[in-house]
C-alpha positions as CSV (number, residue, x, y, z in Angstrom):
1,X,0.0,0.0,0.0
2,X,2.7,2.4,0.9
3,X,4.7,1.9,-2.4
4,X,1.7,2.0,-4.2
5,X,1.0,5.8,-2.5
6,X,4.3,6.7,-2.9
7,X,4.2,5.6,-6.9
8,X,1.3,7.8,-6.7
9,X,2.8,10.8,-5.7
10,X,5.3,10.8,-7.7
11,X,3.6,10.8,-10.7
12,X,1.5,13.4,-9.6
13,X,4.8,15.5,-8.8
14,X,6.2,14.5,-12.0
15,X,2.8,15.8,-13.8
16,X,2.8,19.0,-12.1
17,X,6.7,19.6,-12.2
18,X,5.9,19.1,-16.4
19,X,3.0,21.5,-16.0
20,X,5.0,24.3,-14.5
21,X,8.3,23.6,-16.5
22,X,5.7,24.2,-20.0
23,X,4.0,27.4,-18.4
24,X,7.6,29.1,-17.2
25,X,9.6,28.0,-20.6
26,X,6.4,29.1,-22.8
27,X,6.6,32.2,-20.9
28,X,10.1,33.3,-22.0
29,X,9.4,31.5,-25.1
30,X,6.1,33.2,-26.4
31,X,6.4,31.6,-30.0
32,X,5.5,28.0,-28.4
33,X,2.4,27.1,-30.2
34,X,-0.9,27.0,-28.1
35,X,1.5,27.1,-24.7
36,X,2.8,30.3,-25.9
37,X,-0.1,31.7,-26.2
38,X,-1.6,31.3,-22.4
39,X,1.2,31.1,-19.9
40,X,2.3,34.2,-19.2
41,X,-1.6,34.9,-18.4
42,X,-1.0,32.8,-15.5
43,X,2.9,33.0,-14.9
44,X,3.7,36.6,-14.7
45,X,-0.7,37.4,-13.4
46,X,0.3,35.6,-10.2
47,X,3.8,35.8,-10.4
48,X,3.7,36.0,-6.3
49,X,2.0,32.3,-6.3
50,X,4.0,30.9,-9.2
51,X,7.8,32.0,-8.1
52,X,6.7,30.0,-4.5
53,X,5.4,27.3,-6.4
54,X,8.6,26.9,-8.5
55,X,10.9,27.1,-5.0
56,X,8.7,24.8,-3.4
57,X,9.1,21.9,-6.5
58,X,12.5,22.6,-6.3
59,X,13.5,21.9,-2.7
60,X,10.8,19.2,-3.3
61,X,12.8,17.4,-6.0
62,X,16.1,18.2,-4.7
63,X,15.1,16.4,-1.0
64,X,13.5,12.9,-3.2
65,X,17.1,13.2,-4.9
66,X,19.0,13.3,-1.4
67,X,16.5,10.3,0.2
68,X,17.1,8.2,-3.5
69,X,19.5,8.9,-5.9
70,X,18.8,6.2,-7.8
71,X,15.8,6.7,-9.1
72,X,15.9,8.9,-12.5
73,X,12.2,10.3,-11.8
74,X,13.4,12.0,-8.7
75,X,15.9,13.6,-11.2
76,X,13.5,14.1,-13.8
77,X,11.4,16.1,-11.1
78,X,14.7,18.2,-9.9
79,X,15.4,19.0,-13.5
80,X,11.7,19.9,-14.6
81,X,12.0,22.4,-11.0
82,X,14.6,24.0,-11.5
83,X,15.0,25.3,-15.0
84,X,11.2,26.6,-14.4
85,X,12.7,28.5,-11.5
86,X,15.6,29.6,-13.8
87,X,12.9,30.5,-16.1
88,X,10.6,32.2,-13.9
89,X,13.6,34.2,-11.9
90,X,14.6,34.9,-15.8
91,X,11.8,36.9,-16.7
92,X,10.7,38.2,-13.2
93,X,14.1,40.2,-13.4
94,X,13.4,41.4,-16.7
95,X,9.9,42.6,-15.5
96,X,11.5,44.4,-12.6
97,X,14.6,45.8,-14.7
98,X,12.1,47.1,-17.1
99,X,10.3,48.9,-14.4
100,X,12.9,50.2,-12.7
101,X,13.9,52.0,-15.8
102,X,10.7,54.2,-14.9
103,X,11.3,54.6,-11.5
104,X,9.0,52.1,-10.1
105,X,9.8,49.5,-7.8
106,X,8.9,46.4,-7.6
107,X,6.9,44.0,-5.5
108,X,6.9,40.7,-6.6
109,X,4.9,39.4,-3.3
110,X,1.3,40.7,-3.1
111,X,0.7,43.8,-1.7
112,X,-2.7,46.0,-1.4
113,X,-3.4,49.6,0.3
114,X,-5.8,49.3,3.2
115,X,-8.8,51.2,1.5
116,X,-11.2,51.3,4.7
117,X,-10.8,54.9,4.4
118,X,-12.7,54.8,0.3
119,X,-16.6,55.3,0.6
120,X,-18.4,54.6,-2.7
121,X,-21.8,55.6,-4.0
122,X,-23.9,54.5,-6.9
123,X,-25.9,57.2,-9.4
124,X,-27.9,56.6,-12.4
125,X,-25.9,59.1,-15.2
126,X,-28.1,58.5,-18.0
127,X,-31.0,55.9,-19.9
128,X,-30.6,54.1,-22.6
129,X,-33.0,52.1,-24.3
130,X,-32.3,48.9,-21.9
131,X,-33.1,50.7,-18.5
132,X,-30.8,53.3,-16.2
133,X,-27.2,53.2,-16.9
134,X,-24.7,53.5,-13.0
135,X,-21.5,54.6,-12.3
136,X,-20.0,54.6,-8.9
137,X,-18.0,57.5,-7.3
138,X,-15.1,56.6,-5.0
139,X,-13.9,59.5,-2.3
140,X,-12.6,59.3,1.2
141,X,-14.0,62.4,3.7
142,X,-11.2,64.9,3.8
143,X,-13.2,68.2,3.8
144,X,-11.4,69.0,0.5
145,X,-12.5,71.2,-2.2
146,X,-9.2,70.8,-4.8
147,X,-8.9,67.1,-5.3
148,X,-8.3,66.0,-8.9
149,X,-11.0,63.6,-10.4
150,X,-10.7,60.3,-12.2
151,X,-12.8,58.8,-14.5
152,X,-12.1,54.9,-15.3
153,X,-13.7,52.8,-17.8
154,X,-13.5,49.0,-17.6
155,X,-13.0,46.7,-20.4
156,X,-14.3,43.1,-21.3
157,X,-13.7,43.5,-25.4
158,X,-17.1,45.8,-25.2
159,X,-19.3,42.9,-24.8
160,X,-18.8,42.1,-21.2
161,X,-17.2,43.6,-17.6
162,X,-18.7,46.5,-15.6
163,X,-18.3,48.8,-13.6
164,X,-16.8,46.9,-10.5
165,X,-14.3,45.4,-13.2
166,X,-10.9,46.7,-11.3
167,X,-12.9,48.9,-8.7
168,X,-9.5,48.5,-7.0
169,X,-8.0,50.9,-9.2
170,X,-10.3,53.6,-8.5
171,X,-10.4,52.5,-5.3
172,X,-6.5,53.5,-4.6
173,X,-7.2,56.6,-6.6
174,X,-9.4,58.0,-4.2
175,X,-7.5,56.6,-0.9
176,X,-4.8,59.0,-2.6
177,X,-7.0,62.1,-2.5
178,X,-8.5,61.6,-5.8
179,X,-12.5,61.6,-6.6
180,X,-12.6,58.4,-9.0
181,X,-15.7,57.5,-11.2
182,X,-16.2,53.8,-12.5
183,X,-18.8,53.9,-15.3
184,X,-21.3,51.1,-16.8
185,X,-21.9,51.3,-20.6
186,X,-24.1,49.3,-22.5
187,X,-22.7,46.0,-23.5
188,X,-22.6,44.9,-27.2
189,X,-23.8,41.2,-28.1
190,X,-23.6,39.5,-31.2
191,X,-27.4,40.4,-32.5
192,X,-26.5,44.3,-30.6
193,X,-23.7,46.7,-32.4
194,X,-23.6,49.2,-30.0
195,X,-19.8,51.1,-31.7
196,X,-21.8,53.6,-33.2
197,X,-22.9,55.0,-29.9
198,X,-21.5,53.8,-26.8
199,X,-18.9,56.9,-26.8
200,X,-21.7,59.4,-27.7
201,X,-23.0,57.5,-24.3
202,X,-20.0,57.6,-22.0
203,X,-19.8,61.4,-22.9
204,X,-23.2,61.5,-20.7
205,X,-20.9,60.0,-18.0
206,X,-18.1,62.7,-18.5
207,X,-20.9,65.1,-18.2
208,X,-22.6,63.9,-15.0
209,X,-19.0,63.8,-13.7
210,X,-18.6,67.7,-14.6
211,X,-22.2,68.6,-13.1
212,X,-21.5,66.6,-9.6
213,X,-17.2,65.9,-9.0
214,X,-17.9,69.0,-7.0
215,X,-20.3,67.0,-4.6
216,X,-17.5,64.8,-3.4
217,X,-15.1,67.6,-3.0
218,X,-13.8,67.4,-6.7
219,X,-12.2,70.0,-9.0
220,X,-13.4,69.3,-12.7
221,X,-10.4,71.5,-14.1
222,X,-8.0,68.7,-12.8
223,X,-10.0,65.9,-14.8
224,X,-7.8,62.5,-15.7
225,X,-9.2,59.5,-17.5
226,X,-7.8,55.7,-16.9
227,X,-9.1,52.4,-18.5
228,X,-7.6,49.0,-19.6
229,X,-8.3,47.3,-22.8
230,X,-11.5,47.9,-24.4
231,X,-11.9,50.3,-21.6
232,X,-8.6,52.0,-22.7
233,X,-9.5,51.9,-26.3
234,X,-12.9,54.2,-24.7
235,X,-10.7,56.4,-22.3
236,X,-8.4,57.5,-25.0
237,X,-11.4,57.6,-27.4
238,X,-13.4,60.0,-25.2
239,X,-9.9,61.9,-24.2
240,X,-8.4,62.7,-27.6
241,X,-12.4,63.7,-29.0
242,X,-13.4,65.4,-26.6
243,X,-10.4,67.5,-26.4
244,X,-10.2,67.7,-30.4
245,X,-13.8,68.9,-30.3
246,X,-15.6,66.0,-32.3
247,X,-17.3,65.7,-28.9
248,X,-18.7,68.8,-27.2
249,X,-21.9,68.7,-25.5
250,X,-23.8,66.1,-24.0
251,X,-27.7,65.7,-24.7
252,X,-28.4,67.8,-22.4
253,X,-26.8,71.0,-23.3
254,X,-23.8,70.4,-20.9
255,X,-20.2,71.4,-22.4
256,X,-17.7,68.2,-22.0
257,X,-14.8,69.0,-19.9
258,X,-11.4,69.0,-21.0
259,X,-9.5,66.2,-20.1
260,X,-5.7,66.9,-18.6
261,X,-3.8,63.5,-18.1
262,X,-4.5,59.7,-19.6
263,X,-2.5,56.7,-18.5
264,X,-4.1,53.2,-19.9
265,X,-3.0,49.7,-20.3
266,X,-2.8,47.6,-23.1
267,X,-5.8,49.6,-24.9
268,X,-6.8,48.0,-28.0
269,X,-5.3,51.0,-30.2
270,X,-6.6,49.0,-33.5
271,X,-10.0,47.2,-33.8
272,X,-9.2,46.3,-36.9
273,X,-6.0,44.4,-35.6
274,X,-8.6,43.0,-32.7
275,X,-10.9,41.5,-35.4
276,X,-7.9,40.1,-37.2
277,X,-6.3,38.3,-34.1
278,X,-5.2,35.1,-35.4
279,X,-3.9,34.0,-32.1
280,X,-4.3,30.0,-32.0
281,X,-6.1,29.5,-28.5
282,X,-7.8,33.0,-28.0
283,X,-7.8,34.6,-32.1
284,X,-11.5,33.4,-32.3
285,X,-12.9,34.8,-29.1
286,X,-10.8,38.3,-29.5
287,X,-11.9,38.4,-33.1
288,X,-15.8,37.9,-32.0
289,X,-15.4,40.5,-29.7
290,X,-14.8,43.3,-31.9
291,X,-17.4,41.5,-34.4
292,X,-20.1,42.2,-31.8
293,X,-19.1,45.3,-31.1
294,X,-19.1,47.0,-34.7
295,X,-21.5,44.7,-36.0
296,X,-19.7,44.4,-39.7
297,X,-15.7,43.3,-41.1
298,X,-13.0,46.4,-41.4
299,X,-13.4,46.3,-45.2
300,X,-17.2,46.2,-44.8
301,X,-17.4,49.6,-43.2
302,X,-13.7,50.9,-43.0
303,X,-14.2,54.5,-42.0
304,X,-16.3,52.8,-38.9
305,X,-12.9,51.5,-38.0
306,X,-10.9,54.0,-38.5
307,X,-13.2,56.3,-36.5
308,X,-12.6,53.9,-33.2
309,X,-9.1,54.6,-33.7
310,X,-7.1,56.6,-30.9
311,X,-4.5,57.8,-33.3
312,X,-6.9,59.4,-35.6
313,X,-8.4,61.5,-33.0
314,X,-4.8,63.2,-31.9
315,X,-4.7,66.8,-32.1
316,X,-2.5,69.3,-30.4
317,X,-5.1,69.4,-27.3
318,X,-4.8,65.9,-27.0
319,X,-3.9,65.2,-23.4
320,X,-0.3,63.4,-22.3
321,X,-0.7,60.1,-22.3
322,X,0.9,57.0,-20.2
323,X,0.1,53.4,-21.6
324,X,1.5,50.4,-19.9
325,X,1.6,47.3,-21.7
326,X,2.7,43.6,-22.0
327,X,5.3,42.6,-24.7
328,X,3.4,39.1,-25.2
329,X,0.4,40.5,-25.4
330,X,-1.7,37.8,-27.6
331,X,-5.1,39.8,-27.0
332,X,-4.2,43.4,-28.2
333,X,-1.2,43.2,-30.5
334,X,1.7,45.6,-29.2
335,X,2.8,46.6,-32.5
336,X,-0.5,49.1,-33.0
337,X,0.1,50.6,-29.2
338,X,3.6,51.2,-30.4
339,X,2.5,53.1,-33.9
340,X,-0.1,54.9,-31.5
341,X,3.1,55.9,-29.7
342,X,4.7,56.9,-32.6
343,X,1.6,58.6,-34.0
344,X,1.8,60.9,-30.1
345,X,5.6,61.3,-30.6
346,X,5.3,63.2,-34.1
347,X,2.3,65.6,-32.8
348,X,4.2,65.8,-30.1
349,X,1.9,65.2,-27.4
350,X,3.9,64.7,-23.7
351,X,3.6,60.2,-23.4
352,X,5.0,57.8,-22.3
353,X,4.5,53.8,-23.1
354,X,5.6,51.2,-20.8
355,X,6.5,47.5,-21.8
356,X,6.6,45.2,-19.5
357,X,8.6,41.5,-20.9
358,X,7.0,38.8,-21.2
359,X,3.5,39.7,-19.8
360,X,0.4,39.2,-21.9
361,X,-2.5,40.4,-21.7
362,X,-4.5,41.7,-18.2
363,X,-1.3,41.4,-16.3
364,X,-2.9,43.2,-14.1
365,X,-5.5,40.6,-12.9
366,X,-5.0,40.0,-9.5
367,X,-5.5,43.4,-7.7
368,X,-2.0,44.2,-5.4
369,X,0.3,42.1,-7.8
370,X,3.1,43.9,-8.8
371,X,2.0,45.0,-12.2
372,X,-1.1,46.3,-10.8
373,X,0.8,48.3,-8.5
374,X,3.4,49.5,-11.3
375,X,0.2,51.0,-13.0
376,X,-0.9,52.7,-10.0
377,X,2.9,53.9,-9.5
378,X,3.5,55.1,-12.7
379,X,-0.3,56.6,-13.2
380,X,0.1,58.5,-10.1
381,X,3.5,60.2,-10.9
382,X,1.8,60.8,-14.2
383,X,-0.8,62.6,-13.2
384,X,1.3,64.5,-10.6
385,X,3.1,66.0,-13.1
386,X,0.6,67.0,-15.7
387,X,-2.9,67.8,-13.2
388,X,0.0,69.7,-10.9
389,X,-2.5,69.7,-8.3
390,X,-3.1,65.9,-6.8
391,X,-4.4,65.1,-3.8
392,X,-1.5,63.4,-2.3
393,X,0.3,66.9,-1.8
């Protein structure tokens, strides 16, 4: 009975020693078909369980080595542990060395703001067809008049997410003396193409936001927008149009406010590139997501397209933006984020785009991991500099 256990055991270590040797090598190897395509999802998203994990295997296989020597899957273990721990130290110190270039530093081990401090209420901003439409408003009670104001917009590809999606990040924006708005929009669905309106109805948000920021002590003049994905794809969207004029009053007469600061990660700069994801595990979902949203292919309607294009919207009012972003990003190709980059650069508009290695795709996941936490680092010192007036100071 006891060898039979122990025969057990081992191949279940074996198994999972396997499992995490494919995930760490397919992170640092992104072009691994299928494996590739996933691992850093998992890998560098809970980097403070998986580095553990890898230790823990290690010592694992290393003591079945010392009790027998002379069995080769005690080795086979050892060897599978430790070049995933190789692997994952690899690109954990090329995440960190990247961010350190910006003057963030890192936090591998999980690590969140006590946020007892944040009170939240929920408002109706506008109606749509399918009932009242909510956003929330985050603020702590100071008794100030000055702060700055946030508005963040989730993602989900437009079809799905809301407005609790990452309440931690404007959570931590009002705990640093921010009033932060987290706004619902109406959801596209494969029968409902909603890309023909659902900026025309987050500008209803941005003007609730200017009629009330002042009710939780906020000051509209120091307005910032945030968002991730889709959501960043919107925030830059509503930014750049807003502050080019294309949008300018909401239905009800109100003027938009001008917006001062962005800082986004991995928005999906193209739709066009977000239709044509080939990825092999998640092409087909991506690709249906930007299907339901505009309802029609990029050479069935191009000028749709192009109009749900951040670059296209630049002008020279168009606000300094911060994008953070994973190199293997599988979701939202890289290589449009950089031309948006480059498209900033030549107006030149004041930005700034962060790449982290070898992270894919909502890196940011698990709220208090160290990529959230760069975001919120680098966001903050963002908006420092260009709102001049935040309410950490």
């Amino acid at each position: 009975m006891k060898k039979t256990l122990a025969l057990i055991g081992c191949i279940i270590l074996l198994l999972l020693a396997a499992a995490v040797f494919l995930f760490s090598i397919g992170t640092v190897f992104t072009a691994i078909p299928y494996i590739g395509s996933i691992a850093n999802i998992i890998t560098v998203g809970w980097l403070h369980l998986w580095l553990p994990l890898c230790v823990v295997l290690s010592l694992i296989g290393l003591g079945l080595c010392l009790a027998n020597r002379k069995k080769p899957v005690h080795w086979v273990i050892l060897a599978l542990s430790v070049v995933s721990l190789a692997a994952t130290v690899f690109f954990l110190c090329q995440n960190a060395s990247a961010l350190k270039q910006y003057g963030v530093k890192p936090n591998v081990f999980l690590s969140k703001e006590d946020l007892s401090a944040v009170r939240v209420e929920t408002f109706p901003y506008t109606q749509s067809e399918y009932g009242p439409v909510y956003l929330d408003a985050y603020y702590t009670e100071d008794g100030k008049t000055d702060k700055p104001v946030l508005i963040y917009i989730h993602g989900g590809g437009w079809i799905q997410g809301s407005r609790e999606t990452h309440a931690y990040y404007p959570k931590v924006f009002a705990n640093h003396g921010y009033v932060a708005f987290t706004l619902e929009y109406d959801l596209s669905t494969p029968e409902r193409h909603l890309a023909e309106s659902t900026e025309l109805q987050i500008a209803e948000a941005f003007a609730w936001v200017k009629n009330h920021a002042a009710d939780f002590g906020g000051d509209i003049t120091q307005l910032c927008v945030a968002g991730g994905s889709a959501g960043g794809n919107l925030a830059l969207e509503l930014a750049y149009k807003i502050n080019a004029g294309i949008y300018q009053t909401a239905a009800d007469g109100t003027e938009l406010p001008t917006v001062r600061a962005a800082s986004v990660t991995f928005p999906a700069a193209s739709v066009v590139a977000v239709y044509n994801n080939d990825d092999l595990v998640l092409g087909n979902i991506v690709h249906n997501m930007a299907a339901s949203y505009t309802g029609c292919s990029p050479e069935e309607n191009p000028a749709l397209y192009e109009s749900l294009a951040p670059a296209n919207a630049i002008s020279a009012n168009t606000p300094p933006t911060n994008i953070v972003l994973g190199a293997g990003d599988v979701i939202v190709p890289p290589k449009d984020t950089y031309d948006l980059d480059a498209a900033l650069e030549k107006a030149g508009i004041p930005h700034q785009t962060v790449t982290i290695p070898y992270a894919n795709h909502g890196f940011d996941a698990v709220d208090g991991n160290m990529s959230t936490n760069a975001y919120l680092d680098l966001s903050l010192r963002w908006f420092e500099q260009y709102l001049g007036n935040t309410g950490d100071k």
